[in-house]
C-alpha positions in Angstrom: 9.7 -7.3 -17.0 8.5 -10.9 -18.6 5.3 -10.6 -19.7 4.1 -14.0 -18.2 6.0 -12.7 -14.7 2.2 -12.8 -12.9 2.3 -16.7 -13.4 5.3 -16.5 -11.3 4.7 -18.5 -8.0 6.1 -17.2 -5.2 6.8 -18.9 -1.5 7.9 -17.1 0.7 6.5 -15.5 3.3 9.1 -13.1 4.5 12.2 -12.0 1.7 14.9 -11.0 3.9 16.5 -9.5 0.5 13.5 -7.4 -0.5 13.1 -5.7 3.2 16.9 -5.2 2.7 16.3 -3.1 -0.4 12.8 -1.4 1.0 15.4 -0.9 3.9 16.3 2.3 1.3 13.2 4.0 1.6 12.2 3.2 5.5 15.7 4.4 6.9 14.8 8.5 7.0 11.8 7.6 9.1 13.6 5.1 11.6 13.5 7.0 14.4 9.6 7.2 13.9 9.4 3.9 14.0 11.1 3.8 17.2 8.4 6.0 18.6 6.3 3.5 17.1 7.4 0.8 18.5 7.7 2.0 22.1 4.4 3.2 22.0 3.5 -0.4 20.7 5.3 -2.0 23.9 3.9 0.5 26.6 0.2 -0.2 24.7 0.4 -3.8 24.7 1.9 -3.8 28.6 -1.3 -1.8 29.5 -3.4 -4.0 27.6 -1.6 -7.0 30.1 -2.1 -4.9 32.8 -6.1 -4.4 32.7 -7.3 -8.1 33.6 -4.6 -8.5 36.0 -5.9 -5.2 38.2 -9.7 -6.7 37.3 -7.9 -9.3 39.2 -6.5 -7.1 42.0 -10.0 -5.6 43.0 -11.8 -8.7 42.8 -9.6 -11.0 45.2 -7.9 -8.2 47.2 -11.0 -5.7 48.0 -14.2 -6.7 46.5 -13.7 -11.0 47.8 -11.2 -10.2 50.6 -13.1 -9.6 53.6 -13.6 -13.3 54.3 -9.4 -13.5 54.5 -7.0 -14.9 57.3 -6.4 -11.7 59.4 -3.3 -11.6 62.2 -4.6 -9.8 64.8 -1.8 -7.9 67.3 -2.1 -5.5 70.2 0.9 -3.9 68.5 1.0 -2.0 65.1 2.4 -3.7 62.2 3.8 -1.0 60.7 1.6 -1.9 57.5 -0.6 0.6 55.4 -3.0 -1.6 55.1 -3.5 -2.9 58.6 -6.8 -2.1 60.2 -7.0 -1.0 64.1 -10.5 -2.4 65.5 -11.1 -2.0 69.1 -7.3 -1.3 70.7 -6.1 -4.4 68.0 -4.2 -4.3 65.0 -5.8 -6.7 62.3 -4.0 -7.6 59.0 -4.6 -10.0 56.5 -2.5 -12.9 55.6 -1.6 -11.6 52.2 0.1 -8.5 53.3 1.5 -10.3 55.9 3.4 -12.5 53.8 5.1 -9.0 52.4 6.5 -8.6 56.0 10.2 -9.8 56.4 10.4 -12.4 60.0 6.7 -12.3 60.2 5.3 -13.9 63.2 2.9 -16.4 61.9 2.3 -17.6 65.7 -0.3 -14.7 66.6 -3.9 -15.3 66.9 -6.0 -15.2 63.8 -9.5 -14.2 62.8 -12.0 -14.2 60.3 -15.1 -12.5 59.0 -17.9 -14.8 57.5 -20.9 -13.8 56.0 -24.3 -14.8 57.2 -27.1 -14.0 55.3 -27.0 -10.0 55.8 -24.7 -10.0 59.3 -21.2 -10.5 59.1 -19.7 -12.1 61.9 -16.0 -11.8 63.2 -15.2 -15.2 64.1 -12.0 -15.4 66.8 -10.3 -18.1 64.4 -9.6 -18.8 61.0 -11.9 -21.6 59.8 -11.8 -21.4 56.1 -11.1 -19.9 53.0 -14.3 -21.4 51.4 -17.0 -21.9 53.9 -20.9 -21.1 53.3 -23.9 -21.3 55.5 -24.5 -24.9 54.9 -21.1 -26.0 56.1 -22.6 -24.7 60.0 -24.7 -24.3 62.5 -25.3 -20.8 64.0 -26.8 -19.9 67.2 -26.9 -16.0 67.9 -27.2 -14.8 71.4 -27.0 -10.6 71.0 -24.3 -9.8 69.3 -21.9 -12.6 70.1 -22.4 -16.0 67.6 -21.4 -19.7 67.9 -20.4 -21.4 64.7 -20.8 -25.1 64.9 -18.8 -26.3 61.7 -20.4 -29.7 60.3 -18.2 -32.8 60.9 -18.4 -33.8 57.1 -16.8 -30.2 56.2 -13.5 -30.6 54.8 -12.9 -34.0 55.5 -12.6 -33.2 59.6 -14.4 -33.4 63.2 -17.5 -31.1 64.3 -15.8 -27.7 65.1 -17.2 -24.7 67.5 -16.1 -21.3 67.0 -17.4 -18.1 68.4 -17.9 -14.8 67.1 -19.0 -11.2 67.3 -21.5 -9.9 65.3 -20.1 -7.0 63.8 -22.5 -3.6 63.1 -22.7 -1.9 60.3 -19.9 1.1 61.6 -17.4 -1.8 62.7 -17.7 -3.7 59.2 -17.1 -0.1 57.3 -13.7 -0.3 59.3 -12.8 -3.4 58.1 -13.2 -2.7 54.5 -12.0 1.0 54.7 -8.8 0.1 53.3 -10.7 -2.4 50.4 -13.2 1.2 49.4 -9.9 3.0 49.5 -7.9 0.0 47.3 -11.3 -0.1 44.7 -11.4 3.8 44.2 -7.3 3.6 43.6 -7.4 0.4 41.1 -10.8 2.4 39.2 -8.9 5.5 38.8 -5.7 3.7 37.5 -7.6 1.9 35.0 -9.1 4.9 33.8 -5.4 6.1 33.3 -4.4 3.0 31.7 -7.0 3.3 29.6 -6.4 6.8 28.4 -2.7 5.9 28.2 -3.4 3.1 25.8 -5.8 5.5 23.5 -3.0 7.8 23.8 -0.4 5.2 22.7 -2.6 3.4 19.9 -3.1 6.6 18.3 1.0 7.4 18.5 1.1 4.1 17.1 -1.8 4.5 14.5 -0.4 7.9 13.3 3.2 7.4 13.0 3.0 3.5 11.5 0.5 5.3 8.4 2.7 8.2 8.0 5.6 6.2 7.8 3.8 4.1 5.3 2.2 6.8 3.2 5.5 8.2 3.0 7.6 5.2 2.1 5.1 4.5 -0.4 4.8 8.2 -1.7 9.2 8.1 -2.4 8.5 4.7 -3.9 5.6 5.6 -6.0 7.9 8.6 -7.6 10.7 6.8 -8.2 8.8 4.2 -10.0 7.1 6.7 -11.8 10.5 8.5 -12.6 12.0 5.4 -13.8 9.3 4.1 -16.0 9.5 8.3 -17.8 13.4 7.1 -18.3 12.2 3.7 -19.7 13.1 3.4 -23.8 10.0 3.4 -26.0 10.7 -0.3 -26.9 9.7 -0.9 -22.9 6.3 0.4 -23.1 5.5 -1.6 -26.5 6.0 -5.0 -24.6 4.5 -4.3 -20.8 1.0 -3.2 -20.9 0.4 0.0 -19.7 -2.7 -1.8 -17.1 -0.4 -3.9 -15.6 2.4 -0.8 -14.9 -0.5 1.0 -13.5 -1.8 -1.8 -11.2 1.7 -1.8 -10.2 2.1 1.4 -8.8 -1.9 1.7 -7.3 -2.6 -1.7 -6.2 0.7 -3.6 -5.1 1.7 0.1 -3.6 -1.3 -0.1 -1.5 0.0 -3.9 -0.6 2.9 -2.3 0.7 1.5 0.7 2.4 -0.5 -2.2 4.3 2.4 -4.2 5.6 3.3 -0.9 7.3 0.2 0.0 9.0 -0.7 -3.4 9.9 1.9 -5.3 10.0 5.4 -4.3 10.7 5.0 -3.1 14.2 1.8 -5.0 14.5 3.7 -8.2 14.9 5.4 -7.0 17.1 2.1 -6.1 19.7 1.0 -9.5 18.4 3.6 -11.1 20.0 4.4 -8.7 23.1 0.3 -9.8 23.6 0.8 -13.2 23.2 3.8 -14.3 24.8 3.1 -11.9 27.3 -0.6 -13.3 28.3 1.1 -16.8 28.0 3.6 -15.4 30.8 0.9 -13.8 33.1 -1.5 -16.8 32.9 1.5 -19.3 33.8 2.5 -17.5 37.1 -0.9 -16.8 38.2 -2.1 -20.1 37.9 0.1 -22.8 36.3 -2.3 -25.8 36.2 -4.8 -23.1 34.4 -2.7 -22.4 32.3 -2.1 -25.7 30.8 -5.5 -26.4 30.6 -6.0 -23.4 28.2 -3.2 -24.1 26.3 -4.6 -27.8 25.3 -6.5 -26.4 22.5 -3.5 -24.8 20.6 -2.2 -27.7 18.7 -5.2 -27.0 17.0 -5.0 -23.6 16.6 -1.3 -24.2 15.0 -2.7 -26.7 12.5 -5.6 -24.9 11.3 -4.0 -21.9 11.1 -0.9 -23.2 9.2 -4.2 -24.4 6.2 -5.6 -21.4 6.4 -2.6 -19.7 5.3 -1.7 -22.0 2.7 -5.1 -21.8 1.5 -5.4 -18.1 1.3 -1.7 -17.6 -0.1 -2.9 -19.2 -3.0 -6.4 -17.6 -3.4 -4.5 -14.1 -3.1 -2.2 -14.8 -5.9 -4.9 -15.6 -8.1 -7.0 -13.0 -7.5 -3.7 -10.4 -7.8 -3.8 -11.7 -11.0 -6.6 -11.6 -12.4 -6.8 -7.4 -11.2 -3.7 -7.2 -13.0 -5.3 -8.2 -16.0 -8.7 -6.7 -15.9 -6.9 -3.7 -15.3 -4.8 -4.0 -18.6 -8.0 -5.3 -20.1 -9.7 -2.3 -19.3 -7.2 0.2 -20.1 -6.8 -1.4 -23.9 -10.5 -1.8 -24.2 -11.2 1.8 -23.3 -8.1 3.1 -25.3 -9.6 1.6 -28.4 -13.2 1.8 -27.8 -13.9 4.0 -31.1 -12.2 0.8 -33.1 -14.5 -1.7 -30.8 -17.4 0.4 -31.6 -16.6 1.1 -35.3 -16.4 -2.7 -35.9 -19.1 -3.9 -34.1 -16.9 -6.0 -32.1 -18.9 -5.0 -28.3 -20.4 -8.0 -27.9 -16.7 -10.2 -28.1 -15.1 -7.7 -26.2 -17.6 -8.2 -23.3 -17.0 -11.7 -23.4 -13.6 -11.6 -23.3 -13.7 -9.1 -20.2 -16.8 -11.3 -19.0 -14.1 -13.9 -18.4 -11.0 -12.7 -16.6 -13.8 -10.8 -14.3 -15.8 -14.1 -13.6 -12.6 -15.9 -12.9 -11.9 -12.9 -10.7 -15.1 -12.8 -8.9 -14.6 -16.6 -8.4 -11.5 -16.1 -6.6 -12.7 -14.0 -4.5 -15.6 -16.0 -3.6 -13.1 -18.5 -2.9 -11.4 -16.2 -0.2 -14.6 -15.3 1.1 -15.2 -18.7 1.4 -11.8 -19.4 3.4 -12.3 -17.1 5.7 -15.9 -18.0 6.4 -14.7 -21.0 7.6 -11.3 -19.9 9.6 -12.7 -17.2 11.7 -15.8 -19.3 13.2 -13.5 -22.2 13.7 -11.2 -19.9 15.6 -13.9 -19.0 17.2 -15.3 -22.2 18.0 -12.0 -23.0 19.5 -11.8 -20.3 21.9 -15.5 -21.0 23.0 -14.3 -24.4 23.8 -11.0 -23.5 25.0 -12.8 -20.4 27.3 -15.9 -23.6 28.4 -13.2 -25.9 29.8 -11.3 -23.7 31.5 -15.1 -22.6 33.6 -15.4 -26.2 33.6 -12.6 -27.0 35.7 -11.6 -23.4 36.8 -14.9 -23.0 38.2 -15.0 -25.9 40.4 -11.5 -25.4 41.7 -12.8 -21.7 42.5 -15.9 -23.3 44.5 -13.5 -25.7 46.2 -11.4 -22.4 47.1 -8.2 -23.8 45.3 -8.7 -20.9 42.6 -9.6 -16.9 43.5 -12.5 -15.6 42.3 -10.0 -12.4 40.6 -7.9 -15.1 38.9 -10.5 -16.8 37.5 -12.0 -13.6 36.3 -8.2 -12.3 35.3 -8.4 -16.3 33.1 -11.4 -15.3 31.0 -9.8 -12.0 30.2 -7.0 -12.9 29.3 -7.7 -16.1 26.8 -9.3 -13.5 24.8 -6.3 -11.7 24.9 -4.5 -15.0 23.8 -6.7 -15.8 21.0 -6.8 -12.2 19.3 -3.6 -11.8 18.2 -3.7 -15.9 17.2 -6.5 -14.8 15.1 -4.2 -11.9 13.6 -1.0 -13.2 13.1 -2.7 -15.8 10.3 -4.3 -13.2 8.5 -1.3 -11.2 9.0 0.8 -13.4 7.4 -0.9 -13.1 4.1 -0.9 -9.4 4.0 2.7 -9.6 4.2 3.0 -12.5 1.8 1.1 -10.3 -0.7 3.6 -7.4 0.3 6.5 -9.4 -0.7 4.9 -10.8 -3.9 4.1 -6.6 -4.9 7.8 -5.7 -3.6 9.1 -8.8 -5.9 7.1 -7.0 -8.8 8.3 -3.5 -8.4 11.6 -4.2 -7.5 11.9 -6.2 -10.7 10.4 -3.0 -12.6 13.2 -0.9 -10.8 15.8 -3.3 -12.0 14.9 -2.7 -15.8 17.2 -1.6 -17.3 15.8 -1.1 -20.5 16.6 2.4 -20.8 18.3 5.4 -22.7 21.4 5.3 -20.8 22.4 9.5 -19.9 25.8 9.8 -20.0 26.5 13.4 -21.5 30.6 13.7 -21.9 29.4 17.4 -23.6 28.2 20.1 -21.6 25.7 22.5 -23.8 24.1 25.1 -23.3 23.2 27.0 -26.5 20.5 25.8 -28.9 21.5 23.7 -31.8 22.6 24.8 -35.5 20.2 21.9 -36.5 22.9 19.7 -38.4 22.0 16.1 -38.6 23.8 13.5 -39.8 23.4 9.4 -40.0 26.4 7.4 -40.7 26.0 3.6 -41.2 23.1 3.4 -39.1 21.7 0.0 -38.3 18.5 -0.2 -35.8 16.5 -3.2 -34.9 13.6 -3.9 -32.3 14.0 -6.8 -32.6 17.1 -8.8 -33.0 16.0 -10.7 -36.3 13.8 -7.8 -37.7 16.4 -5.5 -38.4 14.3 -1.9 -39.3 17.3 0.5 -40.7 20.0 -0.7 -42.7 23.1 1.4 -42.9 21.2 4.4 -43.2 23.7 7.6 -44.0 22.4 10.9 -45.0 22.9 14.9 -43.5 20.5 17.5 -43.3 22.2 20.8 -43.2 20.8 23.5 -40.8 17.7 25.2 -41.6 17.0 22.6 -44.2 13.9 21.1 -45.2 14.0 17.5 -45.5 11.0 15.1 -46.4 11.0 11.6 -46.2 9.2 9.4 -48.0 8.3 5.7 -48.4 5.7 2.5 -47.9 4.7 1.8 -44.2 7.2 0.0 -42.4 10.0 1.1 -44.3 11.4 3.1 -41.3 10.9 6.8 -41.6 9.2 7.1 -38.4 12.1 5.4 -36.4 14.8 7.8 -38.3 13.1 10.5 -36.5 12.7 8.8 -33.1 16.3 7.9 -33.5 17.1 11.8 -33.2 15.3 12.3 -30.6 17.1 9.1 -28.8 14.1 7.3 -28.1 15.6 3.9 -28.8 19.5 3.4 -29.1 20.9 2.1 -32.8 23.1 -1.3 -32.7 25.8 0.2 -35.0 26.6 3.3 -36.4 26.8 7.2 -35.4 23.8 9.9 -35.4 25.5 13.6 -34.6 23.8 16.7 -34.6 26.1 19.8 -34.7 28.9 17.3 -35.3 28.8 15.9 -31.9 27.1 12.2 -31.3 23.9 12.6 -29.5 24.9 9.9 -27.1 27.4 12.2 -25.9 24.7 15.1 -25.1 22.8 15.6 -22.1 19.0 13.9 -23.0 17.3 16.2 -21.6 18.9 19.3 -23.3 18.7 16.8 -26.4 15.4 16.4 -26.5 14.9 20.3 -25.6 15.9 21.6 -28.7 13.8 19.3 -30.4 9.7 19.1 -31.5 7.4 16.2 -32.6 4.1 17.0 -34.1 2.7 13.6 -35.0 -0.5 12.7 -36.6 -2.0 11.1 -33.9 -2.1 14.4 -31.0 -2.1 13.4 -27.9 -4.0 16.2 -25.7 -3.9 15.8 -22.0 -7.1 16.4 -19.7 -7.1 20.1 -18.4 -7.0 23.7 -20.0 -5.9 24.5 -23.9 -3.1 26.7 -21.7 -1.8 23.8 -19.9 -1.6 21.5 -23.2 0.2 24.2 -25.1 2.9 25.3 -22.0 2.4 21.4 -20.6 3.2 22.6 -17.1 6.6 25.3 -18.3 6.4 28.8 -17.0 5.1 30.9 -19.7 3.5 34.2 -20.3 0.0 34.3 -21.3 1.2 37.1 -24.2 3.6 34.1 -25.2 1.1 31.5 -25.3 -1.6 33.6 -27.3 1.1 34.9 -29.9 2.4 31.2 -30.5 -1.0 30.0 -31.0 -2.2 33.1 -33.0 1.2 32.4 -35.0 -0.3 29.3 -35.9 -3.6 30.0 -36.7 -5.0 27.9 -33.4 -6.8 31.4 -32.2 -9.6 31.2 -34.5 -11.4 28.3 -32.8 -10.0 29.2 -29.3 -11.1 31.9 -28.9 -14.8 31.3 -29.4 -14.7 30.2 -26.2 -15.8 31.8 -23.6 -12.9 31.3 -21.2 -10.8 31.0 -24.3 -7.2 29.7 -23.5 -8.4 28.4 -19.5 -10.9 26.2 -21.6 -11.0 22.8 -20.2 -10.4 19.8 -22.6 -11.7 16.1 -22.1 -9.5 13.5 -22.1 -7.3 13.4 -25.6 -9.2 16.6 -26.4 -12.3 14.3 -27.8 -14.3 17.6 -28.1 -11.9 19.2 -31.0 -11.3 18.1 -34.4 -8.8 16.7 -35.6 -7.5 20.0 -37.4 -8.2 21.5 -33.9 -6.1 18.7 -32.1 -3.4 19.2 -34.8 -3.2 23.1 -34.5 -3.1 22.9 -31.1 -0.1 20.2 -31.3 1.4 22.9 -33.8 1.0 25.7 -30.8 3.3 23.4 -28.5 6.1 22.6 -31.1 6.5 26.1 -31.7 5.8 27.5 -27.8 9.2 25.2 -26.9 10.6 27.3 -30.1 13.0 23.9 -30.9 16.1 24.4 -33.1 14.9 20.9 -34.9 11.1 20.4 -36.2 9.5 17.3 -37.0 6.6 16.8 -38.5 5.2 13.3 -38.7 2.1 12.8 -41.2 0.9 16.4 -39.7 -1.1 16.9 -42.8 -3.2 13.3 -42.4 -6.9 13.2 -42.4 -7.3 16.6 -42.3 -10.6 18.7 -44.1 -9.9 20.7 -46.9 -10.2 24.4 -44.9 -8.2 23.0 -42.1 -5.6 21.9 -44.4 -4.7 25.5 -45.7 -4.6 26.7 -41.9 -2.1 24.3 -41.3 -0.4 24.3 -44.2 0.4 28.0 -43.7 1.2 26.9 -39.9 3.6 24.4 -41.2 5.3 27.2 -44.0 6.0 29.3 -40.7 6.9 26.5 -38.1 9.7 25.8 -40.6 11.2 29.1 -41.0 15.0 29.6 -39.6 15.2 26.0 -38.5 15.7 22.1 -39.4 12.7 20.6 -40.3 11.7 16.7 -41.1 8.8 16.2 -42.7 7.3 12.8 -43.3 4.3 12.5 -45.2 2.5 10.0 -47.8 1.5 12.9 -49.8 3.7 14.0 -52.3 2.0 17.1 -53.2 2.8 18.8 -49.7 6.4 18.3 -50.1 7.3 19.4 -53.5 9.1 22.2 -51.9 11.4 20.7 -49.2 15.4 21.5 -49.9 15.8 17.5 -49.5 13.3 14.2 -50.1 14.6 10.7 -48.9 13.1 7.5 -50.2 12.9 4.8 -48.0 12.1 1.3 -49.3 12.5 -1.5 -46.3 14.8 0.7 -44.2 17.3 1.8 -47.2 17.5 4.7 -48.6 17.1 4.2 -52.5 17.1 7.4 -53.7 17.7 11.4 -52.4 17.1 14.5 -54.0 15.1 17.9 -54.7 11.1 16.8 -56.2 12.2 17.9 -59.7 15.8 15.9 -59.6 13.7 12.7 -58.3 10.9 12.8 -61.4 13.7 13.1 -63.6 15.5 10.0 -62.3 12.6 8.3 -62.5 12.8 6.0 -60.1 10.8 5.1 -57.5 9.4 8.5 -56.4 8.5 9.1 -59.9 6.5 6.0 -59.6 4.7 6.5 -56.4 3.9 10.4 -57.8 2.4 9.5 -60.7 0.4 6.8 -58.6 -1.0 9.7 -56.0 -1.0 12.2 -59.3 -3.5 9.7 -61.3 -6.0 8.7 -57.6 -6.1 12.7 -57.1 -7.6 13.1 -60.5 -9.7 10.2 -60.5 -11.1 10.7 -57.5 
């Protein structure tokens, strides 16, 4: 991965090659996302469906006793006809659902007078009030006297009975009936959208969690196959961010986005739909206001896009900041150097924090203006929605139905920008993994050998050459063999490359030229795993996990407690283990802070031997160590050794007089080979460096 990849400035919103290749981990849970997205559909239909049966009981029960009614000595044949004194009485709007209706029969209306409500024996209008007549009561029988100036015509007379209480309930019978019927289906649609978002809600996060769970472990599998050389040029905060934060990006764009869109639309163009047939001219009046909409919400997002890659950033490096700072906070602290180091972290996190503020900022001023908007856009439709309802030329319901549903037209207008960042920010994070998964900066496993038993513990370099780098070559045609059972030390200045011949064995990094067998058969040829099985690293620097002494000898192998205690007694850990109370379940701190560095090293002695490897390494084991320590491991190290191949490499000379083999290095050649007593007699280098360690010892 480049290390200035984070720089990189991506575009697009949507990567139709990237949702290809995430196409791998979302096709097991397809048919979940089906479910998903029907339950999306039905939720957003039923969120359609509310205002328009608000609609329904306002303009067909609540406001429609004042409607044209057909009135007929005959039935209609119509449930919703009403039979009032030997006459059948429907209203104009159910009428019209009658094929060959005959429009010629005598009408009627009911107008409402203060508390009376008269049946008048015409229709006068659909939007009269008491100051558009005259009444005169006489009993029970009215006369309407309809003011010349109303609607533009001549003085009118109608007359009309008063209707009573009993005869007015059997008018709106049906409309109670109708109220009761469009209450309890919204209660259903109601519960059948909470049922639906939560089919929704579920399946879209368990979908994610799980795409995101496969992903996160086969990112974590690759980077454990990664080469050495990998992790010494990415920074171990910036893999992690990688799999916590841009994994959570991910996770997002399937719980709110993916299907989301989807509703977003089905809402949208769906309200758009609704609004147009119920009331075109409406419509277009609401619709005035989304030029601006499109505009501000095409800044927003460019805005934002920008703000969110900066502020990805800048997590990505506090994060790698914070893992090196922490890592070597006994160096920081040893040197004083606090202070810098704060400053330094003081300002990626202020140029962080000012990001952030930034996209605080953005959206303080997007979501009120989207706001603003729909107040306006909701106060000119009452404007002129409201006077056409006065003049009659607009139903109460549909005006009612209007309000609810430019809410619905705003919200997901108001989603879909913020939306489209959260998937912008998905794409950038699947950019980034994907390029971590395309690395292929690894030990490539291609066993052409199939073994099973343990190794002899032969080794052999022929004409090695190894180089990190291309122009820093490290090893230059190396050749040597170590026999089984052998001791072999090597020996030389730092950086002369006797740590990389043993990480060669183990196939941690691949040479450019040359052969290393083991058992006469190239390890490139062997299975790695089984490889690296049959061998065991103690280094100098012991890395102890967080969790019980058991758990960093066995590190999570199936082992006997009687084999665990007999490797450790074996080694001379059990003197300080078990002083502890709960002796080998002992919890450790992170990187077993709490031991000593003999302690640490015994322990790493434990887990060599617990794996019981066919070849032993032994890298500096000895370092740093106190004097009573020292003889424990010492006689740990004469054991270890015994019946199998062992490397040593150490700076003191006086710990390896014994070895059957000692290899001098001197800037990645081998200058010299021999037993301790054949290399003094050379005198050659080794004689020089012993006689340098011989005359420190006995000054000091």
């Amino acid at each position: 991965m480049s290390k200035d990849y984070e720089e990189k400035k991506l575009g697009k919103i949507v990567d139709l090659k990237l949702l290809i290749r995430l196409n791998r981990f979302t096709k097991p849970f397809y048919w979940i996302l089906a479910i998903s997205l029907l339950a999306v559909l039905l939720a957003s239909v039923v969120d359609l469906a509310q205002p328009y049966l608000t609609k329904v009981i306002i303009d067909d029960y609540v406001s429609g006793y004042d409607a044209k009614m057909y009135v007929s000595p005959e039935s209609f044949e119509e449930d919703h006809e009403i039979l009032y004194e030997g006459k059948y009485y429907l209203r104009d709007y159910y009428a019209d659902e009658i094929e060959n209706f005959d429009t010629a029969l005598p009408t009627k209306q009911i107008i409402k007078h203060q508390k009376d409500f008269i049946l008048v024996e015409d229709f006068v209008s659909s939007i009269i009030s008491s100051d558009d007549y005259d009444l005169n009561i006489n009993g029970d029988q009215a006369t309407l006297s309809i003011h010349e100036d109303f609607e533009g015509t001549s003085q009118r007379i109608y007359t009309g009975q008063i209707l009573s209480e009993e005869a007015y309930k059997i008018f709106r019978e049906h409309d109670t009936s109708g109220i009761v019927k469009i209450t309890f289906m919204l209660i259903f649609v109601l519960v059948i959208a909470l049922v639906f978002n939560y089919v929704q809600t579920m399946t879209l996060n368990y979908v994610g969690q799980k795409v995101i769970f496969n992903m996160r472990e086969e990112l974590f599998k690759h980077l454990s196959s990664r080469s050495m050389s990998y992790y010494e040029k990415n920074p171990i905060g910036r893999l992690v961010t990688r799999i916590t934060n841009d994994m959570n990006n991910i996770s997002e764009m399937y719980s709110d986005v993916i299907i989301s869109f989807v509703k977003d639309f089905v809402i949208l163009f769906g309200t758009m739909f609704i609004m147009v047939k119920l009331n075109w001219k409406l419509s277009l009046i609401c619709f005035t206001t989304l030029p601006i909409v499109i505009i501000i919400s095409y800044i927003f997002r460019t805005q934002i896009r920008s703000v969110q890659r900066v502020i990805k950033i800048k997590i990505a490096q506090i994060n790698a900041t914070l893992s090196e700072n922490i890592s070597g906070m006994k160096i920081i602290q040893l040197f004083n150097q606090e202070k810098h180091m704060f400053k330094t972290f003081d300002v990626i996190n202020t140029e962080h924090l000012k990001a952030w503020l930034r996209e605080v900022n953005i959206y303080a001023i997007f979501r009120p203006s989207m706001n603003l908007i729909y107040s306006l856009t909701l106060s000119i439709l009452i404007f002129y929605g409201g006077n056409d309802t006065i003049r009659g030329a607009v139903e109460l319901g549909v005006m009612v139905a209007f309000i609810s549903y430019i809410q619905q037209y705003f919200r997901p207008i108001f989603d879909l920008s913020e939306k489209f960042n959260i998937m912008q920010a998905a794409m950038a994070s699947l950019e980034r993994i994907f390029l971590i998964l395309d690395d292929d900066e690894c030990i490539e496993n291609n066993p052409t050998l199939e073994l099973s038993e343990p190794f002899k513990g032969d080794i052999e370099f022929k004409h090695v050459h190894f180089a990190y780098n291309p122009d820093e070559p490290i090893l230059k045609d190396v050749s040597f063999k170590i026999n089984a059972g052998e001791t072999i030390a090597i020996v030389g200045a730092t950086g002369s490359g006797k740590t990389t011949i043993t990480s060669l064995i183990g196939r941690f990094y691949d040479i450019q030229s040359g052969e290393i067998l083991v058992d006469g058969h190239s390890i490139k040829e062997m299975d790695l795993q089984f490889l690296r099985s049959q061998i065991s690293i103690v280094l100098q620097d012991v890395f102890l996990f967080a969790g019980s002494i058991r758990d960093n000898i066995t590190l999570g192998e199936e082992m006997t407690d009687e084999r665990v205690e007999s490797v450790a007694k074996f080694v001379n850990a059990n003197y300080f283990i078990e002083k502890y109370s709960d002796k080998y379940n002992h919890v450790l701190t992170e990187k077993g802070s709490t031991l000593s560095a003999g302690q640490r090293q015994l322990l790493s002695f434990a887990r060599a031997l617990a794996f019981d490897p066919s070849i032993l390494i032994l890298d500096e084991a000895t370092s740093n160590i106190d004097t009573e320590t020292e003889l424990l491991i010492q006689d740990a190290i004469t054991k270890l050794i015994q019946n199998r191949t062992t490397i040593i490499i150490a700076h003191r000379l006086s710990t390896i007089q014994h070895a059957d083999k000692i290899i001098v290095m001197h800037k990645g050649e081998i200058i010299e080979m021999g037993t301790h007593q054949e290399l003094l007699d050379r005198k050659g280098r080794y004689y020089d460096l012993y006689l340098l360690q011989y005359q420190e010892e006995h000054l000091a």
